[in-house]
N, C-alpha and C positions, 0 to 999 in steps of 0.2 A: 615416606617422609623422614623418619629416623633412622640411623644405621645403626641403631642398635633395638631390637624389642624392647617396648614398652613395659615393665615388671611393676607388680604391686607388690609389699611387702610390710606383713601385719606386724607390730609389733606392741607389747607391752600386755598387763598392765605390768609397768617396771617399777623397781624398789624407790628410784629419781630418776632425775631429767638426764643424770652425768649418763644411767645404763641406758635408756632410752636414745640418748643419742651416739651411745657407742657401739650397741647394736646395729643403728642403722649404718654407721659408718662402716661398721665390719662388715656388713651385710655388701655393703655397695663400694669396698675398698678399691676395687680397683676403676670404677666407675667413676670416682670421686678425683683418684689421680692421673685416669686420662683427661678428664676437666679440665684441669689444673696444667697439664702439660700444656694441654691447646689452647685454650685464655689467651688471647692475645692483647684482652687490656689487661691483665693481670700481669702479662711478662711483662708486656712495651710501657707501661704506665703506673698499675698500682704497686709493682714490687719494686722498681726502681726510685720512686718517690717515699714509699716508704725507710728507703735507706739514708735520706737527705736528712741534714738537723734542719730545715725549717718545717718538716713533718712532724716531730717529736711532740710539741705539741698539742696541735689538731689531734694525732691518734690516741695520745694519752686523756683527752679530757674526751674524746669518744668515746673508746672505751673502756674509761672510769664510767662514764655517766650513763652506759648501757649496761654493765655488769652493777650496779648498784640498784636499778631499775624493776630489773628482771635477771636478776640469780639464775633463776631455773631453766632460762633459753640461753644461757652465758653458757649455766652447765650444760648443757645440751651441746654446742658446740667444743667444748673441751672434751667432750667423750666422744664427737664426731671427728675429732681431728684423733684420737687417738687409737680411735676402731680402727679408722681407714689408712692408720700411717703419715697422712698428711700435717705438715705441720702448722701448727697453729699459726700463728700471720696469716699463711695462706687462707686457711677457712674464715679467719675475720676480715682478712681483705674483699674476698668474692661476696662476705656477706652486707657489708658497708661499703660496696662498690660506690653508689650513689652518693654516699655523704663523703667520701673521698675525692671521685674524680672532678669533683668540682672547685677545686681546691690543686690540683691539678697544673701547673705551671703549662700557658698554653703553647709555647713554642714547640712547632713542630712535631705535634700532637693534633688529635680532634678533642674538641673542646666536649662539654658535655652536652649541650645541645644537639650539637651537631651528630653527636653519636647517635644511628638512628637501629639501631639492635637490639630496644626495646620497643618497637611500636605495635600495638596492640588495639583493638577495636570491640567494643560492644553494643550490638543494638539491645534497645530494652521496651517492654511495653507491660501496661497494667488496663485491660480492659476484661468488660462485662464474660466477655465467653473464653478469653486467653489471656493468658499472663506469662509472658517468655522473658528469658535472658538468655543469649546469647553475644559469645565471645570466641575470638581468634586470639591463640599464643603468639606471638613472633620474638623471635631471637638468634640472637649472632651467633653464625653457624660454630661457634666451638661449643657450644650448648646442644646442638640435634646430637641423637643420640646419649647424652648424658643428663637424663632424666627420668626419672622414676616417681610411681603413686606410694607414698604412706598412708597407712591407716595405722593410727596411733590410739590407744586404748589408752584409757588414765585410769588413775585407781578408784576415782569413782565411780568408773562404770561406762562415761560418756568418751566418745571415739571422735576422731576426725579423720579426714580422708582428702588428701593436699596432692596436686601434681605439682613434683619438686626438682628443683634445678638439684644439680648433684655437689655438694658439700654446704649445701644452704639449710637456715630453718626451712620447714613446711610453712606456710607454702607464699615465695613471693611470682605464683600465677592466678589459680582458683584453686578452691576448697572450699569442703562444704562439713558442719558436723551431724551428731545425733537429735542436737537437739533442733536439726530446721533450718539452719542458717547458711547461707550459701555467701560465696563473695567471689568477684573476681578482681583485677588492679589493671590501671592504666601507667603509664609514665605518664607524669607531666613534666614543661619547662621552664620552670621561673628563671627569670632572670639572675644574672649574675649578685645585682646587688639585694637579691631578696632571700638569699642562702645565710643562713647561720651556722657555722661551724661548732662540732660537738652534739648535736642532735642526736635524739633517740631516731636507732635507726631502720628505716622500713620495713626491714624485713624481721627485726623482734617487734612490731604493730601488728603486722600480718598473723605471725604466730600469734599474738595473746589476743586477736579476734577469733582467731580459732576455736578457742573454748567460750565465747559468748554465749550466754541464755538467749540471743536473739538480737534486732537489729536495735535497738535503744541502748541495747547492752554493749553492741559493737560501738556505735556512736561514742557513747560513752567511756569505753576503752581508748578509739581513737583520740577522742577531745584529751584526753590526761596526761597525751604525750607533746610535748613541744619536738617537733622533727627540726631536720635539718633544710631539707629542699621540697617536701610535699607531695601529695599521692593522690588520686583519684582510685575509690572506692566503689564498686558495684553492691550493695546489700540486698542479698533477695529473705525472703522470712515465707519456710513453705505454708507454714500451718495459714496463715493471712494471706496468702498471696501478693504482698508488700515487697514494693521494689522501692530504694534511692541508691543515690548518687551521691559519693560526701568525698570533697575537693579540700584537701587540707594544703598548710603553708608555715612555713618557720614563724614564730611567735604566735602561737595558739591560734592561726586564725584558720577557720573552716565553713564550709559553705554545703549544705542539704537539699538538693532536689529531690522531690517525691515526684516518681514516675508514675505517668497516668494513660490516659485513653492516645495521647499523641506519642510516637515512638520517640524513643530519645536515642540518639548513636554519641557517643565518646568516642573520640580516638585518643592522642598524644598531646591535646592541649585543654589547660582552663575552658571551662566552659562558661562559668556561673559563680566560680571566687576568683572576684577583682584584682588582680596582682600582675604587675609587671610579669612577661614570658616572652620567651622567644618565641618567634614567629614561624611555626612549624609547615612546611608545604605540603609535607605528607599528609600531614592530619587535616589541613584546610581540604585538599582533594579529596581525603577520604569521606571527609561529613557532608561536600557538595555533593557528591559522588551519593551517597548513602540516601540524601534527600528526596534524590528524585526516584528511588527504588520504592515499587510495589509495596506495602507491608500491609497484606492483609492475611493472609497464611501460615503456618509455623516454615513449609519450605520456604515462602517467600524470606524468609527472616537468614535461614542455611542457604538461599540464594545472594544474600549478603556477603553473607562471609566470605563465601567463595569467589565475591565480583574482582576480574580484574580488566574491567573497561579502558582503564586508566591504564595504559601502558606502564608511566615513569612511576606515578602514584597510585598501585592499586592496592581495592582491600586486605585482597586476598595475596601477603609477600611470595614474592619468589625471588627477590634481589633486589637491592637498594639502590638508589641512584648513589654514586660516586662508592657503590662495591662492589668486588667482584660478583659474577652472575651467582653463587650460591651461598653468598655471605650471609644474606637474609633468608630464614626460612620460619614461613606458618607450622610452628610446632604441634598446633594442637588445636582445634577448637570443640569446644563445649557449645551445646544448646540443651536447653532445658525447658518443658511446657510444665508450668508451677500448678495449674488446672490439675493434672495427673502428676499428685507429687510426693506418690509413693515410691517414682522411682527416678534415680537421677541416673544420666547417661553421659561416658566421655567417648568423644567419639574423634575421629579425624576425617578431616574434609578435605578432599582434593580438588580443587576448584567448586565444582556443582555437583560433586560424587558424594556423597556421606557409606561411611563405613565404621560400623559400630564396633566400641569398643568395652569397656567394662562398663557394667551397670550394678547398681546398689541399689535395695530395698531397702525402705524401715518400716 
């Protein structure tokens, strides 16, 4: 799946966020600027608009309002651009991809909707004898291979462990920490007029659920930020066995499903907060698609992930309609059975194969 090994890389407890993330950047230097070379919204899109004066200031009240926020994952990128040689812009571009490209001047361009290099899928379920979550990665193939697990120690003791795009915080796919807390992320697509420019952006949300005591505490982390374009959130909580779903949107608005005995699948759109979105086909196929699958079993669940019944639309990517045959690719999928939840497993699925990969005790 990757063309490059998958590496874990422990680090900390560090003095701050600056070494913390300048380590990782050294660690992953040249990782970080093959990335970056192969971006092709970064070249064709974000670098080029950011040289425009009507960009100046969308990017300056961005980030002003995220370096004011959260200092310490601002630091953390400044020492990530500085490990790895790459230069700043660049790491703040890849990491506010989403609150940028929609803002994005659409001529002769894909818009942001239409960019389909985020589509992602999780079934979820909370019953008497099983409590699963499971998730599929997918992303635009200048991503496979440039991704790597941190496991991040802080000084007080408490660790996380994030599968991370390479020069981004940890982690805008899944991670989970010490204290229980697991998460994965969907895209969603609001609509054009339901974006606010300047938003706190997704991927320092991600990071500061990372260190939550739990899922009240993520919630609560996430409600404090006014974003720019909105996330869909998987929380799982091992000690409880507690799963939701929380659907956020620019001007504080958010929406909590608690998962129960009926399975619930997310793909790429709103499910359950009311807001204008594009009309995704991917994700309608996928959830039709998803419905009518068996879910009584944990493989029936890894039989999910891997469905691609759906020729144009299936769950399981291996190319997008309207890109080339390997533009899209399922980077990664995670499942997890919360029942036995002493230990969590990343694993990658090749259709209906599962082949295990790292596993963590606590």
């Amino acid at each position: 799946m990757e063309s490059e090994k998958l590496e874990m890389f422990e680090v900390g407890p560090c003095k701050d966020s600056y070494e913390m993330g300048f380590l990782i950047g050294q660690r992953f230097s040249q990782r970080i600027k093959n990335r970056v070379a192969g971006d092709t919204i970064l070249q064709n899109q974000l670098r080029p608009f950011a040289q425009t004066p009507q960009s100046e200031s969308l990017l300056k009240h961005l980030f002003d309002n995220n370096q004011s926020k959260f200092p310490m994952y601002w630091d953390e990128l400044l020492g990530t651009s500085v490990g790895s040689g790459v230069p700043l812009l660049d790491i703040l571009l890849i990491n506010f991809k989403k609150e940028i490209l929609a803002f994005v001047p659409k001529e002769g361009v894909k818009s942001l909707q239409d960019d389909s290099s985020n589509e992602c899928s999780d079934v979820l379920l909370v019953a008497e004898s099983m409590a699963i979550a499971a998730h599929n990665e997918d992303a635009n193939v200048s991503l496979v291979g440039h991704t790597y697990i941190i496991k991040g120690i802080l000084p007080d003791g408490m660790f996380f462990v994030g599968y991370t795009y390479a020069g981004e915080l940890p982690s805008s796919a899944f991670a989970f920490n010490s204290n229980g807390l697991v998460f994965t992320l969907n895209a969603v697509p609001p609509a054009e007029d339901e974006i606010v420019g300047g938003g706190i952006g997704r991927n320092f949300i991600s990071r500061h659920i990372l260190e939550a005591q739990g899922i009240d505490d993520a919630i609560n982390r996430i409600r404090s930020s006014e974003v720019s374009v909105g996330h869909s959130y998987n929380l799982i909580e091992l000690n409880t066995h507690r799963i939701v779903n929380v659907e956020t949107a620019s001007k504080k608005r958010i929406s909590i499903h608690e998962v129960g005995e009926t399975p619930f699948f997310h793909a790429n759109m709103y499910r359950h907060l009311h807001i204008s979105q594009a009309q995704d086909e991917s994700s309608i196929s996928r959830l039709k698609r998803a419905n009518v699958m068996t879910k009584t079993t944990r493989e029936d669940f890894l039989s999910i992930l891997g469905d691609a019944d759906n020729e144009k639309y299936p769950i399981y990517m291996t190319g997008a309609p309207g890109h080339s045959a390997e533009e899209c690719k399922a980077l990664k999928s995670k499942i997890q059975d919360l029942i036995d939840s002493e230990v969590i497993s990343f694993m990658k699925v090749t259709k209906n194969t599962r082949n295990e990969g790292f596993e963590f005790g606590f």
